[in-house]
N, C-alpha and C positions, 0 to 999 in steps of 0.2 A: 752153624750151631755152636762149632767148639769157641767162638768169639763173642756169644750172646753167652756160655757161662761162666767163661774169663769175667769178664764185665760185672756178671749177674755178683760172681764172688769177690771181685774189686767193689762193688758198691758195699756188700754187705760188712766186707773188711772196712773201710773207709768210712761207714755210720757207726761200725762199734768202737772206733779212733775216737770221735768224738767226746766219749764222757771221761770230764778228768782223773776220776775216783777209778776208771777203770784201771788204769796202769797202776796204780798202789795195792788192787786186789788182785788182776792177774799181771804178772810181767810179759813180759814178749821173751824168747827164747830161743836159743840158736844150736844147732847141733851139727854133728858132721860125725862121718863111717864110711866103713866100705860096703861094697856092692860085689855081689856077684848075678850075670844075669844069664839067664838062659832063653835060648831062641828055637824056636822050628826050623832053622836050620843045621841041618847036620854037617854040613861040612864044614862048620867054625860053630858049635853049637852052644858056647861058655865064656863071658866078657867078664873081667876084672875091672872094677873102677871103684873111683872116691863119690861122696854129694856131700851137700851140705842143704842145712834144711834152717829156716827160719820161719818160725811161728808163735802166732798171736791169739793166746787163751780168747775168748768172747764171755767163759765161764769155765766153770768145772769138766766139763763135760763136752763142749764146742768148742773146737779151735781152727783159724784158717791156717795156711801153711802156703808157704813161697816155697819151692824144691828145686836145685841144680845138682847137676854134677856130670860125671860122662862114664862111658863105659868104652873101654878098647878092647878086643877081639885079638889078641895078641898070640895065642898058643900055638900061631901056625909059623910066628918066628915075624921081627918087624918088618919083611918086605910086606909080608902078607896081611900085616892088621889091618883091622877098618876101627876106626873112632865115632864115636856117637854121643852128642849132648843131649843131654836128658831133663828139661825145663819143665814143672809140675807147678800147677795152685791147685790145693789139694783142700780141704774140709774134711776133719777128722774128730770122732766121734766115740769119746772113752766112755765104753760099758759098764765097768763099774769103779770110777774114780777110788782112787787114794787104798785100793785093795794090792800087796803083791801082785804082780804079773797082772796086772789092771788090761782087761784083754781093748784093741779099738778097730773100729772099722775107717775107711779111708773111701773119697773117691773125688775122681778127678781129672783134669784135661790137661793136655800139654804136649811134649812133642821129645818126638825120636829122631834127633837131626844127623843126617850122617856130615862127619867132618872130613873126612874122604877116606881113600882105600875101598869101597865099594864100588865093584864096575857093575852088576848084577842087579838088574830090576826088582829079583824078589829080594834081595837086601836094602832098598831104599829106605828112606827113614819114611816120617809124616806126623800128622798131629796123632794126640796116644787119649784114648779115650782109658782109665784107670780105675780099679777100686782094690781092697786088699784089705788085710788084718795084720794087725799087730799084740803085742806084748811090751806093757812100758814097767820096768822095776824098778822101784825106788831108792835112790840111794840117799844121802843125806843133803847134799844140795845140788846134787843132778839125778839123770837118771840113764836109764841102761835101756835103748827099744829093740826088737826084734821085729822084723816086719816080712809081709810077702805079699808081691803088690804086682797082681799079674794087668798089663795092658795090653789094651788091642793098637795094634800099630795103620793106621791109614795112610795104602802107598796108593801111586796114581793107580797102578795095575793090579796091584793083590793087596791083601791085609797080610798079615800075621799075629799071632801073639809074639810077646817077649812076659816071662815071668821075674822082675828085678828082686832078690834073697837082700835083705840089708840089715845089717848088723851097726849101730853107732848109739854117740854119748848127747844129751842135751843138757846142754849148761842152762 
């Protein structure tokens, strides 16, 4: 499933490439923040990390989005961290364009990859089924987003949620 809406959102990205006039009326856009992310696990319950985001208007109102970045689990001191990369294609969906605090919805697939330090099955990573809300402010040739973008995490054995908090700039 999660490979038929990669796909489905690669095609749809890839026919709005297409019209030349697009890039002069919407640009393409790259940002990058931190993350703090919270899990149901309570014995490392809070990961510190960076992303970075790249995305491509469709219109005022539609944009697809390419999302990296990782989150590390560090506060239990580095013997103990676990790392996690966090790859999203996202489609987000601004409610009411070019208003302060212009509020968006988000949803999406991707994946909660552990880069190791997890020995524990309920901390596996897997692919991340996502959606979430945002706050984007205007500034004069970037802007300022506020987001909170809970996923569901698919391990072989259990699911969990993770809720990732992100705070960054889009140039």
């Amino acid at each position: 499933m999660g490979r038929v809406l990669i796909a489905g959102l690669l095609l749809l990205l890839a026919s709005s490439l297409s019209s030349p006039a697009h890039g002069q009326q919407h640009p393409q856009r790259i940002g990058f923040g931190l993350t703090t992310t919270v899990t149901t696990d309570f014995a490392e319950p809070v990961g510190l990390g960076l992303h970075v985001r790249w995305a491509y208007p469709v219109n005022s109102d539609l944009s697809f989005a390419a999302h990296g970045g990782f989150a590390g689990f560090v506060l239990g001191g580095r013997d103990n961290a676990k790392w996690y990369a966090t790859p999203q294609a996202l489609a987000i969906l601004t409610l009411q364009a070019g208003n302060p605090g212009s509020p968006y919805v988000m949803l999406g697939v991707g994946g909660y990859l552990d880069l190791g330090g997890s020995n524990d099955a309920s901390e596996e990573g897997g692919p991340t089924l996502s959606g979430g809300i945002g706050w984007a402010y205007q500034l004069r040739n970037t802007s300022v987003y506020v987001e909170i973008a809970p996923a569901l995490v698919i391990g072989r054995e259990a699911s969990r949620v993770i809720l990732p908090l992100r705070v960054g700039v889009m140039m």
